[in-house]
C-alpha positions in Angstrom: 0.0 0.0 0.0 1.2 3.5 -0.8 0.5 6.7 1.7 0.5 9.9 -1.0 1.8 13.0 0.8 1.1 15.9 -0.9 3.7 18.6 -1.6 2.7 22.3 -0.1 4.1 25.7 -1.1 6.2 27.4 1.1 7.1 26.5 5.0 3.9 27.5 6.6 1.8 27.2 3.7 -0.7 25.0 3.9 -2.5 25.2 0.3 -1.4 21.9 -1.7 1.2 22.4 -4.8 -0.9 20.7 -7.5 2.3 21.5 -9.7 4.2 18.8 -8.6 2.3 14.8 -7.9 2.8 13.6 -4.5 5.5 11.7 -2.6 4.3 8.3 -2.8 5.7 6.5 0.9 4.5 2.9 1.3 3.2 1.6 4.5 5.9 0.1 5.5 8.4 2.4 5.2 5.5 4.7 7.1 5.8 2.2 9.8 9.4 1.9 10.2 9.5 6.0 10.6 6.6 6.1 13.1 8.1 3.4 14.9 11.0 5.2 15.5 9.8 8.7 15.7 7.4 7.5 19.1 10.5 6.2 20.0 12.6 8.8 20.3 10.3 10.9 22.0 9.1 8.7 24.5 11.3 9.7 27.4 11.8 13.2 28.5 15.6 14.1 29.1 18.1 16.9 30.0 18.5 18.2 26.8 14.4 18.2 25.6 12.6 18.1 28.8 9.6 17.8 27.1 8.7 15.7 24.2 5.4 16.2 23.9 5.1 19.9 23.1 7.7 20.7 20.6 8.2 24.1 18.5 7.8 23.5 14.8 11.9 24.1 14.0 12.8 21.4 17.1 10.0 18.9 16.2 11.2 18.9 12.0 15.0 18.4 13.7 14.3 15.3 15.4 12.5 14.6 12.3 15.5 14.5 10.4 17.5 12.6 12.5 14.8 9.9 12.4 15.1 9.7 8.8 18.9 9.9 9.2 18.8 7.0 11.5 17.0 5.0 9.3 18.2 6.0 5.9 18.4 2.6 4.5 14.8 1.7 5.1 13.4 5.1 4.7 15.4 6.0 1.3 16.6 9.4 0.1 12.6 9.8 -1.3 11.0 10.2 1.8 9.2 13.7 2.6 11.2 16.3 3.7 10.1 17.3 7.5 7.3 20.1 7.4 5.7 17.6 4.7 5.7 14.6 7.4 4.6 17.4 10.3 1.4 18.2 7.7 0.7 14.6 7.1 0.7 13.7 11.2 -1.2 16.6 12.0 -4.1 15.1 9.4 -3.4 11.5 10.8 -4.0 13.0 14.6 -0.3 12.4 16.1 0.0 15.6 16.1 -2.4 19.0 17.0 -1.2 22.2 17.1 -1.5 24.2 19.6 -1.8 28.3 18.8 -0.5 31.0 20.7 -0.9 34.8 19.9 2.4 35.9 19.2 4.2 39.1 20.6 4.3 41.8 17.7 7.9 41.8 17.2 7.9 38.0 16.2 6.6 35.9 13.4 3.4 33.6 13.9 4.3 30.7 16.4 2.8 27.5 16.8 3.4 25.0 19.2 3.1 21.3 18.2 1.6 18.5 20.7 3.0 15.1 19.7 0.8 12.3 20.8 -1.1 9.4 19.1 -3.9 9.3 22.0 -3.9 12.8 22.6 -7.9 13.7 23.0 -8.9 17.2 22.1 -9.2 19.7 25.1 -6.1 18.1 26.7 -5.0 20.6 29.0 -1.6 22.1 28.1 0.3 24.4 30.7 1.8 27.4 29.6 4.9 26.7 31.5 5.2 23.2 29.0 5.2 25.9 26.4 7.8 28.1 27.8 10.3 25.1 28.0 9.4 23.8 24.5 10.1 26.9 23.3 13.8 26.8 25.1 14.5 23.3 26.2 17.7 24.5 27.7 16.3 27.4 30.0 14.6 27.6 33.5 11.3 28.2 34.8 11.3 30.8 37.3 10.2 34.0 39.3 6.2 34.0 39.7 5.2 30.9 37.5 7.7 29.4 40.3 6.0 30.2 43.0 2.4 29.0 41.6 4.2 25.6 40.9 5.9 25.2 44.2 2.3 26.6 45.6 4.1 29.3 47.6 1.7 31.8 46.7 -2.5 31.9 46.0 -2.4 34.2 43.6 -2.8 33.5 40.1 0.4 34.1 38.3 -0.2 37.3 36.2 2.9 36.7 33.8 5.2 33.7 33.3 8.9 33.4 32.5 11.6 31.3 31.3 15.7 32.1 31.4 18.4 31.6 30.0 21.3 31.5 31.5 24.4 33.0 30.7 28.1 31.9 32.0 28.9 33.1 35.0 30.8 36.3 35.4 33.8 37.0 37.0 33.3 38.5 40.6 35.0 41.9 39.8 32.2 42.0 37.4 28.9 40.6 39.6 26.5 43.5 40.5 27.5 45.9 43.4 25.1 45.6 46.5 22.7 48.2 46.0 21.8 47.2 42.1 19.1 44.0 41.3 20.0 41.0 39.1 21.1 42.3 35.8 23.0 39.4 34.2 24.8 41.5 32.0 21.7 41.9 29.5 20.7 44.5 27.2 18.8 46.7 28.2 14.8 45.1 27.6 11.8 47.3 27.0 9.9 45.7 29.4 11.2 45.6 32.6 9.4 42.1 33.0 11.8 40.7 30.0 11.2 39.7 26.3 7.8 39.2 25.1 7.3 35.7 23.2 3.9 34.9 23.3 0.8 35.3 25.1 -1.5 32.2 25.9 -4.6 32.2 27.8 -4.6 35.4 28.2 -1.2 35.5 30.2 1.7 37.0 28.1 4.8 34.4 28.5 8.5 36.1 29.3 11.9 35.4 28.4 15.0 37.2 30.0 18.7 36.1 30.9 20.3 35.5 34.2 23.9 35.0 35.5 24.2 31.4 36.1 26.4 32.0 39.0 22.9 33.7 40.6 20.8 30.8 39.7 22.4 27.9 41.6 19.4 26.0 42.7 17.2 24.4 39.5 15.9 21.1 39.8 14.0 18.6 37.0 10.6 18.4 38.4 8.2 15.4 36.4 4.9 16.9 35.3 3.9 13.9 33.4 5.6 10.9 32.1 6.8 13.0 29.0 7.1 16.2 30.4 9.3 18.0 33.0 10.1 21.3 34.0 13.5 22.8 34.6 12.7 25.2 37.2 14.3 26.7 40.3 14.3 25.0 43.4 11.5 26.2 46.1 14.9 27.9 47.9 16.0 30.1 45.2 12.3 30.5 43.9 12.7 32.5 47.8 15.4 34.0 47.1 14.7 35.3 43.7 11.9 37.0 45.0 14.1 39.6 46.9 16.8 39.6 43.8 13.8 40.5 41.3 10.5 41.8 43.0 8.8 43.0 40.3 8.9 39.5 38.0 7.6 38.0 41.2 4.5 39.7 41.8 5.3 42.5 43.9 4.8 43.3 47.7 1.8 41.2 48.6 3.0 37.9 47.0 6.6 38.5 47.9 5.7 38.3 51.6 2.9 35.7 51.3 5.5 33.1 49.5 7.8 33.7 52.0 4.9 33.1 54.9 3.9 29.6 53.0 7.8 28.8 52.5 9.1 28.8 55.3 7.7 25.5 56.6 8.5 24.0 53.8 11.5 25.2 52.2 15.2 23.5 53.8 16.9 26.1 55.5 19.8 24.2 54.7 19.8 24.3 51.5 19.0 28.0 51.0 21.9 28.4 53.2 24.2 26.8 51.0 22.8 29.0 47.5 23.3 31.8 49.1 27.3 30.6 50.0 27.3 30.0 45.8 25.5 33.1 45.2 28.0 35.3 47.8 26.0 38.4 47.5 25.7 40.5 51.3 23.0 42.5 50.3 20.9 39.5 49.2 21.8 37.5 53.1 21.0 40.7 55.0 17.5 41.1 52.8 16.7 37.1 53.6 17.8 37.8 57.8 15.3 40.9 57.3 12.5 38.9 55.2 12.8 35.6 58.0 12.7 38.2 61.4 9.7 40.3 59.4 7.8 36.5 59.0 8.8 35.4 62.5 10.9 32.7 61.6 13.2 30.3 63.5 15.7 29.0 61.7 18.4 29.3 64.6 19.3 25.3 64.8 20.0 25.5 60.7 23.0 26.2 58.9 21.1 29.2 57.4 20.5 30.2 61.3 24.3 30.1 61.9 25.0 31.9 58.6 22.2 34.8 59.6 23.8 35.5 63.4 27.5 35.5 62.0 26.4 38.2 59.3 24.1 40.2 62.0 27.7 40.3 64.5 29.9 41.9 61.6 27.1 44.1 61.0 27.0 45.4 64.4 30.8 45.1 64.9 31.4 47.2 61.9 33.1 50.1 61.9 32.3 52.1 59.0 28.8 53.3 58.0 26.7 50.9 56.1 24.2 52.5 53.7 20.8 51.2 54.1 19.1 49.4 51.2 15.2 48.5 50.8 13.6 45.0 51.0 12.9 44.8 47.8 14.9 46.5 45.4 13.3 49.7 43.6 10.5 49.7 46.6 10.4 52.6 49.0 9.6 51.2 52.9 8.9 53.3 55.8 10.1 51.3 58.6 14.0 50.2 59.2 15.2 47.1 60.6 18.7 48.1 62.6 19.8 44.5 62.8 20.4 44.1 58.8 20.3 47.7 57.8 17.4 47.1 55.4 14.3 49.0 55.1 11.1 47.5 55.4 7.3 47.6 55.0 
């Protein structure tokens, strides 16, 4: 049996080509490629974390290598990519999924790859954001609604990517947020990509040296999330305020996280982080909240910075809780304003 697979115009165009006949592609050879298309994106890894939502570009690479892999039973005839994507869409292995793009980018449409996919399958814009850059990292606010730290709905979501980390001569001086050495955005909440029900999805850059707790959480059997750890999720909050939320979410994530987060191990990102500023803002943040954390390494790091803050002998400039956020009160201890 032969599968006919019609040629179309131009990438993106979907009217058929009746200029040229179409690709003829027996069954079996359809067979071997399906076989080892599911295959290969059957198990999420490192390098795709999700193989289930794919961007057109990514899903027509692994395409390729498919064919590639399996060149002597496939042939040199077989459909280029974006021909094969248009005939799985009509067989049902694959639905598109279609986001409004920002206005300074071309029309993007995400792909779902599954055989028993059933229409109205949810999809989560944060499985978006990391097909759209396998490599990068969840964080800021849709962090804290995935680690439940917050109630709130998150009003925006982003994704990072990291760049190599700086040298310290060149790390940001005490009084100055998370800059990462970027350019400078139009948005202060990062890149536009896309918006998808009716939250607009953001992608900035961060110093990898700032960004020293991510973790591979397992949504589903093919998809996880590359997203900061509950502890630097924290501490991000007080490094960038604004993509977090502001104020009111800022201090009820820290409220819900303090149970749960391990004091331990926010002590030891902020030893990788090495940032003063950022340890006195968490000392203010954790004696604003109430919080013990005395018997912890965290505890032991917080009292040995609060002596040689008292023991020093030089004036030390006061800076605010949250950066760019004026505070009436002062906390003496940490030399930090606050609300």
């Amino acid at each position: 049996m032969m599968i006919p697979i019609c040629s179309i115009g131009a990438y993106g165009d979907h009217h058929v080509n009746t200029a040229k006949p179409p690709i003829q592609v027996s069954l079996e050879r359809w067979e071997v490629f399906l076989r080892s298309l599911s295959e290969r994106l059957s198990v999420p890894s490192e390098r795709l974390p999700t193989v289930r939502c794919w961007k057109h570009s990514a899903l027509a690479t692994e395409i390729k290598a498919v064919v590639r892999a399996n060149q002597s039973e496939l042939r040199t005839t077989f459909p280029p990519a974006y021909k094969v994507i248009e005939h799985l869409k009509r067989m049902g292995w694959v639905q598109p999924i279609e986001v409004q793009s920002s206005e300074q980018r071309d029309h993007i449409e995400f792909l779902i790859v599954d055989a028993r996919s059933r229409e109205g399958q949810p999809v989560s814009p944060l499985e978006l954001l990391q097909a759209w850059l396998p490599a990068g990292v969840i964080c800021y606010f849709s962090a804290l609604t995935h680690h439940e730290l917050t109630t709130q709905t998150a009003a925006y979501h982003h994704i990072a990517r990291l760049n190599p980390p700086r040298s310290r001569k060149e790390l940001v001086s005490a009084t100055e947020p998370e800059k990462a050495g970027e350019a400078v955005e139009r948005s202060p909440l990062g890149t536009d990509i896309f918006h998808f029900a009716e939250v607009t999805c953001y992608e900035t850059r961060r110093d990898a040296s700032l960004v020293p707790g991510i973790q591979m959480r397992v949504v589903s059997p093919r998809t996880w999330l590359r997203i900061t750890t509950r502890e630097q999720t924290l501490l991000d909050t007080l490094l960038q305020p604004l993509r977090c939320g502001g104020e009111a979410v800022i201090l009820e994530a820290w409220e819900n996280g303090v149970n749960a987060m391990d004091a331990d191990r926010m002590s030891e990102c902020l030893g990788k982080i090495r940032r003063d500023d950022l340890d006195r803002r968490v000392g203010a943040v954790l004696d604003l909240i109430g919080a013990d954390v005395a018997m912890s390494s965290l505890g032991r790091r917080m009292t040995a910075l609060k002596e040689r803050l008292a023991a020093a002998t030089t004036e030390i400039p006061d800076i605010p809780l949250l950066w760019g956020f004026q505070f009436p009160a002062r906390s003496e201890a940490w030399k930090v304003r606050i609300p």
